[in-house]
FIKOLZA-1660 file (N, C-alpha, C; in steps of 0.1 Angstrom, whole numbers, plus 5000, padded with zeros to 4 digits):
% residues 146
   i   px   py   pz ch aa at
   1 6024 6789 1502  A  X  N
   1 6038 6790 1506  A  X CA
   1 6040 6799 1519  A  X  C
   2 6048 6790 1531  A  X  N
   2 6049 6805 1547  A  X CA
   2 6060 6810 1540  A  X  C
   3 6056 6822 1544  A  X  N
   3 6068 6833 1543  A  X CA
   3 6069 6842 1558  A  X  C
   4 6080 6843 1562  A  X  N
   4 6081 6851 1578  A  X CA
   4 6076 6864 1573  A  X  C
   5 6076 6870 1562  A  X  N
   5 6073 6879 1564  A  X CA
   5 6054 6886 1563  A  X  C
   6 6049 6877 1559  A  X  N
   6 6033 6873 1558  A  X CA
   6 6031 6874 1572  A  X  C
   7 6034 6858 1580  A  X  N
   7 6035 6857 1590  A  X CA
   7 6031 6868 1599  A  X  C
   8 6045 6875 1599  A  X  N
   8 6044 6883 1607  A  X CA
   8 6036 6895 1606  A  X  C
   9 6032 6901 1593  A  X  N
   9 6025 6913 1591  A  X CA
   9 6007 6904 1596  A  X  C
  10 6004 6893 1590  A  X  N
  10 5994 6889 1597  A  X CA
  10 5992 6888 1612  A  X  C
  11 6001 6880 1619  A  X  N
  11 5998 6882 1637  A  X CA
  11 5999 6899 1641  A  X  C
  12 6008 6910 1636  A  X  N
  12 6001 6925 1641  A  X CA
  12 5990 6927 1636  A  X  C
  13 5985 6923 1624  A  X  N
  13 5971 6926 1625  A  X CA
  13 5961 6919 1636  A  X  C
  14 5963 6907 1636  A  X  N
  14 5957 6900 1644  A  X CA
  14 5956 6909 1663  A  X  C
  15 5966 6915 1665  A  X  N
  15 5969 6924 1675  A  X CA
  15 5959 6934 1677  A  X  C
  16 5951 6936 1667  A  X  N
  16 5940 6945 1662  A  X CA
  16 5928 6939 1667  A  X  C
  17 5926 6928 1663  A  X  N
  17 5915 6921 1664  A  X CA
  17 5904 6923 1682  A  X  C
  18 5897 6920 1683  A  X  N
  18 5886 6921 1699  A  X CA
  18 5893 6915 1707  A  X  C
  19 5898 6902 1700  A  X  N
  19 5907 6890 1712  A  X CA
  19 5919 6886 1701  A  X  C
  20 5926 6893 1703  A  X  N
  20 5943 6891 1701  A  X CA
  20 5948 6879 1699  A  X  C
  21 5944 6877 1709  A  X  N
  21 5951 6861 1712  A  X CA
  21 5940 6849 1707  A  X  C
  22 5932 6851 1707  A  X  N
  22 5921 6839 1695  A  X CA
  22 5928 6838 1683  A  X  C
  23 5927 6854 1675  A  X  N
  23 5932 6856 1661  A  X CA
  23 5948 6854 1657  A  X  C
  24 5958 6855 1663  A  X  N
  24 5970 6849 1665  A  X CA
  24 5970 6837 1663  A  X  C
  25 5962 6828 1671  A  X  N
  25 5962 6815 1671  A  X CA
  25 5959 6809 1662  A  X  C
  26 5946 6814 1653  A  X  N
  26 5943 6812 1639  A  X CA
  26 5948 6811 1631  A  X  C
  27 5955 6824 1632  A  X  N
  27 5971 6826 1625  A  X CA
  27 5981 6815 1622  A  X  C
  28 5986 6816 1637  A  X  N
  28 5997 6798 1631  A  X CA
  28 5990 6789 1632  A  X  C
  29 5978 6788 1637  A  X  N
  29 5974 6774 1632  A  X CA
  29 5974 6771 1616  A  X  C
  30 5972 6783 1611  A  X  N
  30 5970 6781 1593  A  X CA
  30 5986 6779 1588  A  X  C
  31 5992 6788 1597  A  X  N
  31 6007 6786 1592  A  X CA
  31 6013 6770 1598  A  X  C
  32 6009 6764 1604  A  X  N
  32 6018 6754 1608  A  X CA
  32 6007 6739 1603  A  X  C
  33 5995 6747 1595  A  X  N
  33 5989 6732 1586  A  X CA
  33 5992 6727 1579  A  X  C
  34 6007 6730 1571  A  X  N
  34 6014 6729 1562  A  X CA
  34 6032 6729 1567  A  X  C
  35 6030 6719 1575  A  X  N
  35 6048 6720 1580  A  X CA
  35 6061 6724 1569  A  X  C
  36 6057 6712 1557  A  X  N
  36 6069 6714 1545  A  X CA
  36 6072 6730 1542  A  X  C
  37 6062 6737 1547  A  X  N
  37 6060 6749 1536  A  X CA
  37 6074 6756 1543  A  X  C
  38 6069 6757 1561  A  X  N
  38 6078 6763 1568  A  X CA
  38 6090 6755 1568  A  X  C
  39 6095 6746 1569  A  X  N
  39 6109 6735 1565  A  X CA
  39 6114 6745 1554  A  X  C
  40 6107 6746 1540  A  X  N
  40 6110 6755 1526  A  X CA
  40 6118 6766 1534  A  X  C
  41 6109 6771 1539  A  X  N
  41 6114 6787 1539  A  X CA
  41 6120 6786 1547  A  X  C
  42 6121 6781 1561  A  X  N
  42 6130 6783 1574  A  X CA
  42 6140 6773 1570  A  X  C
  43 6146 6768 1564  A  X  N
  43 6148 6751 1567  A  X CA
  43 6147 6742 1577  A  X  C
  44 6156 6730 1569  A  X  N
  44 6153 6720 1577  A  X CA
  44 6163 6721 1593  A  X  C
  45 6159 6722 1604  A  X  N
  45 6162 6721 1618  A  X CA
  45 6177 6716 1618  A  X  C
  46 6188 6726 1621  A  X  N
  46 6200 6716 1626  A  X CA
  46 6205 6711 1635  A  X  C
  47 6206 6723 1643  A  X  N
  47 6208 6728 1658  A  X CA
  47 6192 6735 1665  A  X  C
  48 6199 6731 1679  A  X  N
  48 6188 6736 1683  A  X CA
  48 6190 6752 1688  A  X  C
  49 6184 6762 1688  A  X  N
  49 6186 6775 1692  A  X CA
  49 6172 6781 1692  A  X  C
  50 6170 6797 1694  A  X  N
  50 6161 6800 1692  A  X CA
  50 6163 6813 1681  A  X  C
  51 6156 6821 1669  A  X  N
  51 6160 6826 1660  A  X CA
  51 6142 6837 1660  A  X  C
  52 6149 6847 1664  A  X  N
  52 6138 6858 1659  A  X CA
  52 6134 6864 1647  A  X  C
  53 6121 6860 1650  A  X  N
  53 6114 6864 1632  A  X CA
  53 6110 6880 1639  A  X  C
  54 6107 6882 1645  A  X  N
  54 6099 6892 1651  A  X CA
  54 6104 6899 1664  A  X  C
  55 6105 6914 1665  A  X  N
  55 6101 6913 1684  A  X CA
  55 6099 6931 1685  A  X  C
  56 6086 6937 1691  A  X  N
  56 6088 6946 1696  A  X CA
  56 6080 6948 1707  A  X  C
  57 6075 6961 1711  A  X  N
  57 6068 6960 1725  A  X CA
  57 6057 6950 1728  A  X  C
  58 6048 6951 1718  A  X  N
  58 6037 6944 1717  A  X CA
  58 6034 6932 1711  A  X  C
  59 6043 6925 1705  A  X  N
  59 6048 6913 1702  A  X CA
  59 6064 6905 1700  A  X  C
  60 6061 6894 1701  A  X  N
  60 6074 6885 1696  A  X CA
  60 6076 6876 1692  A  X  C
  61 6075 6872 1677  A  X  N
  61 6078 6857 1672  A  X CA
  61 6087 6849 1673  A  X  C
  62 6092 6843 1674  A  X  N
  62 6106 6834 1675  A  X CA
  62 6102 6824 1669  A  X  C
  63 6113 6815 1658  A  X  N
  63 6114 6801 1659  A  X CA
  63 6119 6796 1667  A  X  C
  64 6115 6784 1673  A  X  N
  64 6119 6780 1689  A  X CA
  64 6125 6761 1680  A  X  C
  65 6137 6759 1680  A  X  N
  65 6141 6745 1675  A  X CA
  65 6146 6740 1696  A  X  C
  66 6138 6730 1696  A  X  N
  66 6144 6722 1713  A  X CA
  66 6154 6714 1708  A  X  C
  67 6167 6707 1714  A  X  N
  67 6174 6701 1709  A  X CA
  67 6166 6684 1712  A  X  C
  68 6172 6674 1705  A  X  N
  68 6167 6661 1715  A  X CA
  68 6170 6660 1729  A  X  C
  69 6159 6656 1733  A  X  N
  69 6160 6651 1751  A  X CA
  69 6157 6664 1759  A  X  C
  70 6158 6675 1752  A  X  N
  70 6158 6686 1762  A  X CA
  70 6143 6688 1767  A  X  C
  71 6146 6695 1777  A  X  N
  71 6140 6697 1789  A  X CA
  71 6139 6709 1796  A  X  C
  72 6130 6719 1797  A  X  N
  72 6132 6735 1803  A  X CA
  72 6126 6732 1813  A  X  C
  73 6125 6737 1825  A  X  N
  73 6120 6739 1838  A  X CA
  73 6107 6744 1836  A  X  C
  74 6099 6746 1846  A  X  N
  74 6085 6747 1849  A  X CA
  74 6089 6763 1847  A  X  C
  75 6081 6771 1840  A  X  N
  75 6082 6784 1840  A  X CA
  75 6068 6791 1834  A  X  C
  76 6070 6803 1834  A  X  N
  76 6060 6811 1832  A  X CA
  76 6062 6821 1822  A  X  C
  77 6056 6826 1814  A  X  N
  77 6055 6840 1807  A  X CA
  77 6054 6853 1806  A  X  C
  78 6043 6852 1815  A  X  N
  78 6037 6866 1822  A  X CA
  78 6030 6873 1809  A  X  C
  79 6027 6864 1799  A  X  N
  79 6021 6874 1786  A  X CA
  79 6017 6863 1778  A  X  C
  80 6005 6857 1775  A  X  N
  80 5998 6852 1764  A  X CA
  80 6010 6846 1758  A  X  C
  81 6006 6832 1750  A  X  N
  81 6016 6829 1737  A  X CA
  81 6006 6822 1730  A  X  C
  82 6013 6817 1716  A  X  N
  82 6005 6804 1708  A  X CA
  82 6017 6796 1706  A  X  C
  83 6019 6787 1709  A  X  N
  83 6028 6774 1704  A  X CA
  83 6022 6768 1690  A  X  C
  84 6032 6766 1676  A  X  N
  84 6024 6763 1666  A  X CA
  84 6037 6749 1661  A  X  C
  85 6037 6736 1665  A  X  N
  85 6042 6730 1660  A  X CA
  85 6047 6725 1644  A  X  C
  86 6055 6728 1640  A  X  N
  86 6055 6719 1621  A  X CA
  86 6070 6711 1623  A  X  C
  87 6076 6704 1633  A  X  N
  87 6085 6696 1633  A  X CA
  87 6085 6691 1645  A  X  C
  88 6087 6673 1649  A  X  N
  88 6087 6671 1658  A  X CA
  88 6078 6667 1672  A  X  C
  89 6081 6672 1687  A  X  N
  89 6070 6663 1696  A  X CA
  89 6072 6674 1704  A  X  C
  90 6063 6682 1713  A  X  N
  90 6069 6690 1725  A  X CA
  90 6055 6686 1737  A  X  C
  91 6062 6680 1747  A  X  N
  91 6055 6671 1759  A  X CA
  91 6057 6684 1768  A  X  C
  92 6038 6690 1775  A  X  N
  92 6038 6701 1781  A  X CA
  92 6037 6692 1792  A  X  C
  93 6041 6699 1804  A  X  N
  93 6037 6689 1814  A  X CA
  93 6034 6712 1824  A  X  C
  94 6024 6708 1828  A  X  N
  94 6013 6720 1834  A  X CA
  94 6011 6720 1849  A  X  C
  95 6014 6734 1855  A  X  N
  95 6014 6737 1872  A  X CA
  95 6008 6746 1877  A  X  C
  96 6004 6746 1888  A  X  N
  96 5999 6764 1891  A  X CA
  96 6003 6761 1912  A  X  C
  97 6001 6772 1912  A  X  N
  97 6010 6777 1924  A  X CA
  97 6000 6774 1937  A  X  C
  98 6008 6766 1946  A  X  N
  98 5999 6764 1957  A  X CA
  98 6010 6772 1973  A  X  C
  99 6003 6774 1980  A  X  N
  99 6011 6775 1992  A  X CA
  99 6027 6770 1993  A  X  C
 100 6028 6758 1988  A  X  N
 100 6040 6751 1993  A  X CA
 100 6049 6747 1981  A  X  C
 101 6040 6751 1973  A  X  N
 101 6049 6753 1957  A  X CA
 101 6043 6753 1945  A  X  C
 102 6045 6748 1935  A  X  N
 102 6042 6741 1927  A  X CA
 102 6034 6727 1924  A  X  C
 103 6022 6729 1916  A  X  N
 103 6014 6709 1919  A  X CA
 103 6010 6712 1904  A  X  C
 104 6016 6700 1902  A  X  N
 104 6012 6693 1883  A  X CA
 104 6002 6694 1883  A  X  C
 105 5990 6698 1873  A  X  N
 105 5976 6697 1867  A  X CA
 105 5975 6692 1857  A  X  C
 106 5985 6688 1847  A  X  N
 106 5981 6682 1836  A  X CA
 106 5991 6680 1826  A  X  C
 107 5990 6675 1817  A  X  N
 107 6003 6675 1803  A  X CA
 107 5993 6675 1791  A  X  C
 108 6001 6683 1781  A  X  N
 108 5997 6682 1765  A  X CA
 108 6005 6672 1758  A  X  C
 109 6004 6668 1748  A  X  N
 109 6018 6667 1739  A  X CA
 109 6016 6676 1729  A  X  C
 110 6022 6680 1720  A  X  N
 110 6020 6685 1705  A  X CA
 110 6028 6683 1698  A  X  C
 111 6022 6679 1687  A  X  N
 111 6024 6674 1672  A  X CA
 111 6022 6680 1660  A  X  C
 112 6033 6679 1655  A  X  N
 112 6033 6689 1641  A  X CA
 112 6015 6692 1641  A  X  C
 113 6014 6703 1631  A  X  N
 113 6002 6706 1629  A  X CA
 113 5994 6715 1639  A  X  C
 114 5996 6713 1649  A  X  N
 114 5992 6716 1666  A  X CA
 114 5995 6735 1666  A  X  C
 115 5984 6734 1669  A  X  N
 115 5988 6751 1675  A  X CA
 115 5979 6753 1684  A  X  C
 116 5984 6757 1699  A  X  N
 116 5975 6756 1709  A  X CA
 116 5981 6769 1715  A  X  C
 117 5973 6779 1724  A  X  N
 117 5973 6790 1731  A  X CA
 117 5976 6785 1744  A  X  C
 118 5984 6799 1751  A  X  N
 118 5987 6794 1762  A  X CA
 118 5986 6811 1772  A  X  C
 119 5976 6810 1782  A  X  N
 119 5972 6824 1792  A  X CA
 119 5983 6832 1797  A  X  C
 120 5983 6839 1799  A  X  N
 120 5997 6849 1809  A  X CA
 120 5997 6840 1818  A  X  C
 121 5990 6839 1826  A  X  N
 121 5994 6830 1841  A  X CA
 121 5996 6812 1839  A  X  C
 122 5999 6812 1829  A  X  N
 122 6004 6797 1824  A  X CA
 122 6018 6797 1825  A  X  C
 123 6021 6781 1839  A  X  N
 123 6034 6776 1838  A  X CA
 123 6034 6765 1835  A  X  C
 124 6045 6759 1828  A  X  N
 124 6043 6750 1821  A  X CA
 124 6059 6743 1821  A  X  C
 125 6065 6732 1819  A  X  N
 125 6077 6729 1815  A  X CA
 125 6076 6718 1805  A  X  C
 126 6089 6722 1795  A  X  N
 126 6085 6714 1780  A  X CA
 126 6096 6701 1779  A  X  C
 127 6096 6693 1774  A  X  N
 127 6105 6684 1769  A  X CA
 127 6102 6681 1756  A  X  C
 128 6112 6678 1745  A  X  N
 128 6114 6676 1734  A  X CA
 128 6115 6657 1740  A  X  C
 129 6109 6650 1736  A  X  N
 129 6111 6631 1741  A  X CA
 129 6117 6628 1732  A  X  C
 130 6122 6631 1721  A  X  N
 130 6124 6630 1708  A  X CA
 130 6139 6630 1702  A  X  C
 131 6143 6617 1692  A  X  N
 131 6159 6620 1691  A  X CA
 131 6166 6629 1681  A  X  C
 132 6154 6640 1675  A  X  N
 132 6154 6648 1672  A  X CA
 132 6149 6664 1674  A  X  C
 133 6154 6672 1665  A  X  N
 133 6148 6685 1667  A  X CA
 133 6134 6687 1664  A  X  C
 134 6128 6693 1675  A  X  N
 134 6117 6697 1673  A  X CA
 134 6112 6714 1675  A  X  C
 135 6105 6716 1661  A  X  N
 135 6106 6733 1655  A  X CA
 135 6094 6734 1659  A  X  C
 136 6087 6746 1662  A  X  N
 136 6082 6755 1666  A  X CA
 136 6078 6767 1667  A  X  C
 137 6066 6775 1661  A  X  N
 137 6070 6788 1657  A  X CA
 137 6062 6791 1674  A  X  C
 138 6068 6804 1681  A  X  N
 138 6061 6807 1692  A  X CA
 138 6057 6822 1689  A  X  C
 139 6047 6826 1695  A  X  N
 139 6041 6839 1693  A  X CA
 139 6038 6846 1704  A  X  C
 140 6041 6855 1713  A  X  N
 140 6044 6863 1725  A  X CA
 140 6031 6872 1723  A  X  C
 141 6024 6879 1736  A  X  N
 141 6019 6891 1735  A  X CA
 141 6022 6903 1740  A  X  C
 142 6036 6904 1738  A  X  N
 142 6044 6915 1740  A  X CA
 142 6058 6916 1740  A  X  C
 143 6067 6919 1746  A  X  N
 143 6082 6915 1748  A  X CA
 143 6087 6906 1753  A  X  C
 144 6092 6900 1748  A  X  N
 144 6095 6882 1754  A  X CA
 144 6109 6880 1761  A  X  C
 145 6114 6892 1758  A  X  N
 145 6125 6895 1757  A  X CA
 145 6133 6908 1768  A  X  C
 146 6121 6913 1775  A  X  N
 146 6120 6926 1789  A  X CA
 146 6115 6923 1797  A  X  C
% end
C-alpha cells in the first residue's frame, strides 16, 4: 500500500545514502510499480495542479497532475530530480545550451510505471499528448520552491 508518508520518510533517508539521487530513484521507482496503490491513497486525478507532499531545504516532493494538452517550456532545475510516473504519458523533449541558444538533443516519453532521474544541469520541456491527466510523483534535491 503507498502511503505519502512512507514515501517521504524513505527518500530523506535515501538523502543519506553515497548517491542520493540513485537511492531516491529506487525509491519511486518502487513506489510508482504499483500505480492503483497511489490512485488509493492520492486519488483519482481531477484537475490539474501541483500538491506538496513534502518540501524543505534539502528536499521536495510534489504530486505534479499536467492537465491534457499541456505543455511547459524548455526549463531547468538547477537541482537533481526523479520523475516517477503512475497515471498517464509525459513526452520529455531535451536541450542544452549552445552559443545561440538552445538545440534539441533528444526526447523521452514516460509511462506509468517509469521512474527516470534527471541531473541539475537538465533542461527539458514536457507535454502531457494525452486527453487526460497525467500524475506524477516528482522528487527535488533541495528547494524547489527558492
Amino acid at each position: 500500500m503507498f502511503e505519502s508518508d512512507r514515501l517521504i520518510e524513505d527518500c530523506r533517508q535515501g538523502l543519506r545514502e553515497q548517491s542520493p539521487h540513485a537511492a531516491v530513484r529506487e525509491i519511486v521507482a518502487r513506489a510508482v510499480s504499483e500505480p492503483g496503490q497511489i490512485l488509493k491513497s492520492l486519488g483519482e486525478p481531477k484537475l490539474s495542479g501541483i500538491q506538496t507532499l513534502y518540501h524543505s531545504e534539502t528536499m521536495t516532493i510534489l504530486n505534479v497532475l499536467w492537465g491534457p494538452g499541456m505543455t511547459l517550456y524548455p526549463h531547468e532545475h538547477r537541482m537533481w530530480a526523479v520523475i516517477g510516473i503512475y497515471s498517464g504519458r509525459e513526452d520529455n523533449s531535451f536541450y542544452h545550451r549552445s552559443e545561440t541558444g538552445l538545440i534539441a538533443h533528444g526526447v523521452k516519453t514516460l509511462n506509468p510505471k517509469e521512474a527516470v532521474p534527471l541531473g541539475e544541469a537538465v533542461i527539458h520541456a514536457v507535454t502531457n499528448p494525452l486527453d487526460q491527466i497525467t500524475a506524477a510523483i516528482h522528487v527535488y534535491g533541495g528547494d524547489f520552491f527558492n
